[in-house]
C-alpha positions as CSV (number, residue, x, y, z in Angstrom):
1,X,-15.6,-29.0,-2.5
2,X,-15.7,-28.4,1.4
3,X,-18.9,-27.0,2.2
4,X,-19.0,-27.7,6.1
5,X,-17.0,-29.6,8.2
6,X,-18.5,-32.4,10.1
7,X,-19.4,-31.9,14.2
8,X,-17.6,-35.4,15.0
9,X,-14.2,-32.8,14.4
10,X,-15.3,-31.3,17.5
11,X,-14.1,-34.7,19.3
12,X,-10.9,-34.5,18.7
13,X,-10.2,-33.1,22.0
14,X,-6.7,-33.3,22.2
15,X,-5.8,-31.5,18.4
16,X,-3.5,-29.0,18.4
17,X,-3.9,-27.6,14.6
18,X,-6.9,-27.2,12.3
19,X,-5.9,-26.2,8.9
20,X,-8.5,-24.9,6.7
21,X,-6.5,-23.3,4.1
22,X,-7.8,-22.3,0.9
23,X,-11.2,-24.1,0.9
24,X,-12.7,-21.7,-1.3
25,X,-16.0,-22.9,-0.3
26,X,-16.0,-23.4,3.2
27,X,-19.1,-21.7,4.7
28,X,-19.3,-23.2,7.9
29,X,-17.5,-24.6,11.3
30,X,-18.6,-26.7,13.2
31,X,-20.8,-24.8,16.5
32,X,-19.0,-27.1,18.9
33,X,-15.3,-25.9,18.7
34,X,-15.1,-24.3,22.2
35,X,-14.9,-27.9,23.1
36,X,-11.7,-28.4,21.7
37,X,-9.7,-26.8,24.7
38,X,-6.4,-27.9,23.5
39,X,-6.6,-26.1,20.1
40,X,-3.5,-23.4,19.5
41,X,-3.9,-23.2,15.7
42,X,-6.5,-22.4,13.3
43,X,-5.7,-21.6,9.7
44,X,-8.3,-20.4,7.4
45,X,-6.3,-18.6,4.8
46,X,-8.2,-18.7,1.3
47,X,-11.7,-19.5,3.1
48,X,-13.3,-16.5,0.8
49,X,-16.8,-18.4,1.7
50,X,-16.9,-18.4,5.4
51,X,-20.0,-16.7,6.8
52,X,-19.4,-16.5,10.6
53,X,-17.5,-17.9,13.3
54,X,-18.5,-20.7,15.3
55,X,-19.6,-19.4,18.7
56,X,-17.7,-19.0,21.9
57,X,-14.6,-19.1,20.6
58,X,-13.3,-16.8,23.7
59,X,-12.8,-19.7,25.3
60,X,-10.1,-21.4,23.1
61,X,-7.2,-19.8,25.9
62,X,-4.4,-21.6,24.1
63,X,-4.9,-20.2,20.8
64,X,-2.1,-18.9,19.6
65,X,-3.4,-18.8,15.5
66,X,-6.5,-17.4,14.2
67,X,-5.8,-16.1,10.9
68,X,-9.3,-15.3,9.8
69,X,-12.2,-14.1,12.0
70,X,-15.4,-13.2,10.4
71,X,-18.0,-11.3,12.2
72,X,-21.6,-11.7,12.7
73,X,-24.4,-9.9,14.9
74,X,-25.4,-13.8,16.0
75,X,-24.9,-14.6,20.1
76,X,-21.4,-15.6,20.6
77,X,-20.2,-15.0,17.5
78,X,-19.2,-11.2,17.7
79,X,-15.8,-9.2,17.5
80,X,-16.1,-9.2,21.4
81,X,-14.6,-13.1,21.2
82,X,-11.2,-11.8,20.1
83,X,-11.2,-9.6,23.6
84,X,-9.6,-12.2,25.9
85,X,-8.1,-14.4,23.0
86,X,-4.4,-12.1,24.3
87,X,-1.8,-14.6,22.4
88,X,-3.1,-15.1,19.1
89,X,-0.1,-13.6,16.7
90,X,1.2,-13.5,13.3
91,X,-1.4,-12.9,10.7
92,X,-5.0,-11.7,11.4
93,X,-7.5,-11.3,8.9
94,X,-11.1,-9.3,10.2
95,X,-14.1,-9.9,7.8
96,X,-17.3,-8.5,7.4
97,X,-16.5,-5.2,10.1
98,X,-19.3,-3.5,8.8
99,X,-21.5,-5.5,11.6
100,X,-19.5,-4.1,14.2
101,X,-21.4,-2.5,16.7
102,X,-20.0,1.3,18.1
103,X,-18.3,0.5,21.2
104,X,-17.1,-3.4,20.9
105,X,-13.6,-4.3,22.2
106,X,-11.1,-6.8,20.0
107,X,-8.1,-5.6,22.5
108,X,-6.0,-5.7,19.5
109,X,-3.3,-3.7,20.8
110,X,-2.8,-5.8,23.4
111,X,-2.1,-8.7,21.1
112,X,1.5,-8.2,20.8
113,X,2.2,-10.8,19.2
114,X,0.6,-9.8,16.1
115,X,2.7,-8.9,13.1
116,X,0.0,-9.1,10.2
117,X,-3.2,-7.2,10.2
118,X,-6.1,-7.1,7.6
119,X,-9.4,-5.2,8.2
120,X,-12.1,-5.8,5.9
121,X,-15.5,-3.7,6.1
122,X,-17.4,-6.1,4.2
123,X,-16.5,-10.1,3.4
124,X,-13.7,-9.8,0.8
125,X,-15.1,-10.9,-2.4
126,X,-14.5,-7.5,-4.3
127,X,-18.0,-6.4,-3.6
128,X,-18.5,-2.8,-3.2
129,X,-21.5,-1.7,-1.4
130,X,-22.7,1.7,-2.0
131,X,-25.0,1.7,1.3
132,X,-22.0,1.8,3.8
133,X,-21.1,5.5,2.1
134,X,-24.0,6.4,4.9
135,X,-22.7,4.2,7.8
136,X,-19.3,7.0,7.6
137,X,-19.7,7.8,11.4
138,X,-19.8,4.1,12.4
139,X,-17.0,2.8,9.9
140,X,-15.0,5.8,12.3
141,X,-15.4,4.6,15.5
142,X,-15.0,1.0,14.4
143,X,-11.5,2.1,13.0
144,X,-10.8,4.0,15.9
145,X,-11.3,1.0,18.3
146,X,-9.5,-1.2,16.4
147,X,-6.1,0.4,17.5
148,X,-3.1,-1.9,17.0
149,X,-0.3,-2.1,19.0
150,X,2.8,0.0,17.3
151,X,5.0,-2.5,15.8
152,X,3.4,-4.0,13.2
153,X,5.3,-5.1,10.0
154,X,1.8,-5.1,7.4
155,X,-1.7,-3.1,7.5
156,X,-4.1,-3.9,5.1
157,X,-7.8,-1.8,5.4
158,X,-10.0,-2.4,2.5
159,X,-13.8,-0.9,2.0
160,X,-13.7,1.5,4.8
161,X,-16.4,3.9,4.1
162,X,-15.3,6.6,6.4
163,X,-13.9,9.8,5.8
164,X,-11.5,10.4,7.9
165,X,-8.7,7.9,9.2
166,X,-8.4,7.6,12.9
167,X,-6.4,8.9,15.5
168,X,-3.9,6.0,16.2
169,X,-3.5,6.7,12.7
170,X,-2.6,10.3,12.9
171,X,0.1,9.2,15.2
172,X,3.5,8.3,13.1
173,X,4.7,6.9,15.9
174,X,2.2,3.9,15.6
175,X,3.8,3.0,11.8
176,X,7.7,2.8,12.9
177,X,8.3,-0.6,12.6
178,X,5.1,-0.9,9.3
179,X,6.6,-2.3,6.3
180,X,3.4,-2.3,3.6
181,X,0.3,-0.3,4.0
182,X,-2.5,-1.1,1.6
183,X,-5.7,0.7,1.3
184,X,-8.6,-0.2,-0.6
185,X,-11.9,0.7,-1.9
186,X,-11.8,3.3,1.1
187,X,-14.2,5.8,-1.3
188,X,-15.0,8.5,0.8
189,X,-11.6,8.2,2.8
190,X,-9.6,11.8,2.6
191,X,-6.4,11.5,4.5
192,X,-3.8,8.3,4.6
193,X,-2.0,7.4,7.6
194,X,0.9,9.7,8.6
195,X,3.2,6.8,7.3
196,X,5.2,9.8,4.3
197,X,8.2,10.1,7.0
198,X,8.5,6.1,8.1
199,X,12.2,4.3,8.2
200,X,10.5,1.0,7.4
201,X,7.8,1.2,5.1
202,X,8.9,-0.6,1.6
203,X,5.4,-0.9,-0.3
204,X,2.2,1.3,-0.6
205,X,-0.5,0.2,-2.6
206,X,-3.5,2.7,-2.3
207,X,-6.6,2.0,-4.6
208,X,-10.4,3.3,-5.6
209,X,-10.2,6.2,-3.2
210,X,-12.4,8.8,-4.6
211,X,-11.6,11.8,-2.7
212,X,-7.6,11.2,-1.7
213,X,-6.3,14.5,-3.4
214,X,-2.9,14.3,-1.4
215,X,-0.4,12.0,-0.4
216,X,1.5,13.7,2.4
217,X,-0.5,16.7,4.1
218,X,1.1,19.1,6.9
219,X,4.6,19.1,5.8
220,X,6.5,21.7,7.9
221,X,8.5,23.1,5.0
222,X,7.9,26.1,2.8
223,X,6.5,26.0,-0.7
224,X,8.9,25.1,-3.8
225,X,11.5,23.7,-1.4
226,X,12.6,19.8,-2.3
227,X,10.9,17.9,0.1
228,X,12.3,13.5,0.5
229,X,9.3,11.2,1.4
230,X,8.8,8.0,1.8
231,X,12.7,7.6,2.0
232,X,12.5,3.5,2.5
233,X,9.7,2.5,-0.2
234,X,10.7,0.5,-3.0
235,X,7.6,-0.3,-4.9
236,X,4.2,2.3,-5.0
237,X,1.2,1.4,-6.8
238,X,-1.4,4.2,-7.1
239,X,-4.8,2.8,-9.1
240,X,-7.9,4.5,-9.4
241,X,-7.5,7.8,-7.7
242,X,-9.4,10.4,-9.6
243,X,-9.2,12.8,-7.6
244,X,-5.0,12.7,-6.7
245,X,-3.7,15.8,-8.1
246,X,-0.4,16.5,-5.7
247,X,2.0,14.4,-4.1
248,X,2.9,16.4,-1.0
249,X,1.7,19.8,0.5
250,X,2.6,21.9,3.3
251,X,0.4,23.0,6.5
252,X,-0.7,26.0,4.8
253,X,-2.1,23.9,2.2
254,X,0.8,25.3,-0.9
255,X,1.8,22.3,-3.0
256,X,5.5,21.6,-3.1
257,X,7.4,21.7,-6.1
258,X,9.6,19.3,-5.7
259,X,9.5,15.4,-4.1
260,X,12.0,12.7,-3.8
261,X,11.4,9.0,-3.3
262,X,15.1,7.9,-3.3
263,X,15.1,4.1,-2.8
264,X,12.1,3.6,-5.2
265,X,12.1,1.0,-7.6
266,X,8.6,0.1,-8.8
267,X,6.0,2.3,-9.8
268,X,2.6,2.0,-11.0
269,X,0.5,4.6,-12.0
270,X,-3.0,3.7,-13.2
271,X,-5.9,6.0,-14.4
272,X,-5.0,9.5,-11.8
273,X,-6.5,11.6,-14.4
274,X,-5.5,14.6,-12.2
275,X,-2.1,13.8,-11.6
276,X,0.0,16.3,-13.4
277,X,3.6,16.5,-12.7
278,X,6.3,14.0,-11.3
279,X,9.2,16.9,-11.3
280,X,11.9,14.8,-10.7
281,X,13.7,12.1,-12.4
282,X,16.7,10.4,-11.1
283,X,18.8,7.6,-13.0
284,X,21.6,6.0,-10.2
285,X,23.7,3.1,-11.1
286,X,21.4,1.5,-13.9
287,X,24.2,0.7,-16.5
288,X,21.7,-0.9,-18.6
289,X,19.9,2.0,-19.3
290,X,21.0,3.5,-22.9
291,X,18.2,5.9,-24.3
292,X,15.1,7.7,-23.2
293,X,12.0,6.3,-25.3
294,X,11.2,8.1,-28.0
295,X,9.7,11.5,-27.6
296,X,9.7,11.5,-23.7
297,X,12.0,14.7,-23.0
298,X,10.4,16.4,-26.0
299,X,7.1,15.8,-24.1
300,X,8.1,16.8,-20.9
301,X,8.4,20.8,-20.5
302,X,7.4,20.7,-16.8
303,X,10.6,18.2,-16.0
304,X,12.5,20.3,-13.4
305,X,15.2,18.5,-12.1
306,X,17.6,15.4,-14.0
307,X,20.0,13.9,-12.6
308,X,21.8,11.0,-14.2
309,X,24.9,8.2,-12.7
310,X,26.4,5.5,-13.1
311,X,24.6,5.1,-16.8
312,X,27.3,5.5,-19.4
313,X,26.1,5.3,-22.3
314,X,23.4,7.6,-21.6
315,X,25.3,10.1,-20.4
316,X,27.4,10.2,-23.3
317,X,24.3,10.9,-25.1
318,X,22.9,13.9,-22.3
319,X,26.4,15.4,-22.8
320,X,28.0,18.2,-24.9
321,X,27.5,16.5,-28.3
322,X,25.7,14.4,-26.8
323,X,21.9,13.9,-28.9
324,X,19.7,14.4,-26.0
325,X,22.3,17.4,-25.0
326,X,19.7,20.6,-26.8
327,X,16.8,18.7,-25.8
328,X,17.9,18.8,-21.4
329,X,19.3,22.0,-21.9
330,X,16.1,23.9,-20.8
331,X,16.1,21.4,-17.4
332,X,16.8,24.7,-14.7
333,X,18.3,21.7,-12.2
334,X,19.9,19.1,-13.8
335,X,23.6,16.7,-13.0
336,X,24.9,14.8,-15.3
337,X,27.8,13.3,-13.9
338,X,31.4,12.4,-16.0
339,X,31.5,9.1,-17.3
340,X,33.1,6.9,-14.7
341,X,33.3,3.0,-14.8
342,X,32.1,1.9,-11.7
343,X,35.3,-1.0,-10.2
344,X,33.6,-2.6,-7.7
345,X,30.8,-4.9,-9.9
346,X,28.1,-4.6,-7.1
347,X,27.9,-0.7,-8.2
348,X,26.4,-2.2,-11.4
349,X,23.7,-4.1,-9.3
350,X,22.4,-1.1,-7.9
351,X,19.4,1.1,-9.1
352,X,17.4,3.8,-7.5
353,X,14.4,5.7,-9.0
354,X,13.1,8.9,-7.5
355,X,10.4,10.4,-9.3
356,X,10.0,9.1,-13.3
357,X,8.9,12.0,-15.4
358,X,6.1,14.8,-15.8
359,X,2.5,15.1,-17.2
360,X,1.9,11.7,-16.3
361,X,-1.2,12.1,-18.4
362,X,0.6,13.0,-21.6
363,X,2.7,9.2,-21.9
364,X,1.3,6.2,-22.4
365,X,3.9,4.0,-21.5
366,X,7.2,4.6,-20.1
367,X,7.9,0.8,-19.6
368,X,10.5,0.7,-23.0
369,X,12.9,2.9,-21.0
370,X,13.8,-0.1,-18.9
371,X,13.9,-2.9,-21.1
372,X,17.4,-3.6,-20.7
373,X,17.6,-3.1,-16.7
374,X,17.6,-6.5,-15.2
375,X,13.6,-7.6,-14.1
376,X,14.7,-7.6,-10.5
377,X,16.0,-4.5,-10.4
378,X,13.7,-2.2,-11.6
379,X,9.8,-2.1,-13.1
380,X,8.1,1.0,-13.8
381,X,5.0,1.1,-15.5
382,X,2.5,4.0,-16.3
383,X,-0.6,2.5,-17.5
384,X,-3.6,3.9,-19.5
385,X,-2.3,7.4,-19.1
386,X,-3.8,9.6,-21.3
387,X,-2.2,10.5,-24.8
388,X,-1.1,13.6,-25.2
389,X,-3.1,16.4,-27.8
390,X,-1.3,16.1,-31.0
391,X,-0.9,20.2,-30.5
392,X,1.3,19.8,-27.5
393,X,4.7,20.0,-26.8
């Protein structure tokens, strides 16, 4: 295993690529880099060991790839090199940001070409340091000076110990071309990114936030009235968030009733003790899809709105006659469209989910439901929910 690379590398002054990937054990670099004038890529994907840069990297002008930078408090080796490094692009991965000092500069917004950006507060080997919970107010103005420019495509912020997000992030503007957001270990972190409304974003994964109790604040609607977020996401993974208890609220703070993610098709719900209702289920154009599993509708007396097409054979059964018919019938909003057979074969290829059942603490698994939907089209898994009291329902 590569500990340290030798300084003769530093020789090579005409090389154009260094590629470091996945040398797990990598520690070091060599301290005589800045001599290699001619560099324009350096990969270090994978290098989970790496303790600090080597120093003066600032002066590496014809970089153009830097996908790992770690920082350290050491002369030279500071988040300040980054400043005038203006056409480094594509993937960036920041290390160890808790030895940012208030104030420093990275200029990332001015580094267009940047599509990829990952911001880690400590060195990215799943360590969670309870000590940073009192650096909040410098974890803050780190984030806030760490402003992007506005069309990145993936954001990735993992053991922020703030408590609020910043204010490029309260600006939805800055997420209009963001395509995955994940967050964390961000325990004491409140508030997401105003990302709910976004045209691009396809994947959210949010986990071990403590004290997120909402995912959509400030929504200019009344209470009770249907509400569609997140109207691009395909796949949302929500682990570890004790505290989550609603999925969207309004500016006066009233929960709304109803929520709609209508091109979802994976989600992934995984110990949100608090999370009590998903109000709305929609089946589209999922053929495969015969029966509900057993005992779900007779669990489910909070299920407000079902709406079911392009399903056949279930519909059948949700129909006059039908054996799910008296269980739906005390669904206030529900569609259950006439049996049509789709002629055009693509209709069969298509499947949208928007919100998969209520009391997501009553079901253990809702997984069987799909087990005859193609894998690619649709995975839903609710996992280590809590079982419903035997005197329920």
């Amino acid at each position: 295993m590569i500990v340290s690379l030798p300084d003769s590398i530093c020789m090579l002054y005409n090389l154009l690529s260094l590629r470091l990937n996945d040398c797990s054990r990598l520690q070091y670099l060599p301290k005589g880099m800045r001599t290699m004038r001619k560099l324009c890529h350096i990969y270090l994907l994978g290098c989970r060991s790496l303790e600090r840069m080597p120093p003066k990297l600032s002066v590496l002008h014809n970089l153009r790839t830097l996908t790992t930078f770690v920082v350290s408090t050491k002369d030279g080796c500071e988040i300040e090199e980054l400043e005038d490094l203006r056409h480094i692009g594509n993937r960036l991965e920041l290390y160890n940001l808790r030895e940012v000092k208030c104030g420093s500069k990275a200029n990332l917004h001015g580094k267009h070409n940047l599509n990829e950006l990952l911001l880690y507060w400590d060195h990215g080997r799943d360590e969670y340091d309870k000590s940073t919970i009192g650096e909040a107010t410098n974890h803050e103005q780190v984030l806030e000076s760490l402003e992007p420019h506005d069309k990145l495509k993936i954001l990735e912020v993992h053991r922020y110990g703030g408590l609020t997000i910043s204010q490029w992030m309260r600006n939805p503007q800055m997420f209009r071309c963001l395509r995955e957001l994940v967050m964390t270990g961000c325990r004491g972190c409140k508030d997401l990114p105003i990302v709910w409304l976004s045209s691009s974003l396809e994947h959210l994964c949010l986990r071990f936030m403590e004290r997120l109790t909402t995912l959509c604040k400030n929504i200019d609607v009344e209470a009770n009235t249907s509400v569609q977020i997140f109207p691009k996401l395909k796949r949302m993974e929500l682990l570890f968030l004790p505290e989550l208890d609603r999925w969207a609220e309004n500016s006066a703070g009233e929960i709304l009733g109803s929520v709609m993610f209508p091109q979802l098709e994976k989600l992934e719900i995984e110990n949100c003790d608090k999370l009590a209702s998903l109000p709305r289920l929609t089946i589209d154009y999922c053929p495969g899809i015969e029966e509900f599993p057993r005992g779900l509708l007779q669990r489910r007396p909070t299920l407000k709105h079902l709406r079911i097409d392009g399903c056949p054979d279930l519909q059948r059964r949700c129909r006059e006659g039908g054996e799910y018919f008296d269980l739906i019938a005390s669904i206030p909003d529900k569609y259950i469209e006439d049996v049509v057979m789709p002629s055009d074969g693509d209709h069969w290829m298509r499947c949208s989910i928007s919100i998969i059942v209520s009391r997501q603490r009553t079901i253990q698994k809702i997984r069987s439901l799909f087990h005859s939907v193609p894998r690619k089209l649709l995975l839903v898994s609710l996992i280590k929910a809590r079982e419903m009291h035997s005197s329920a329902g």
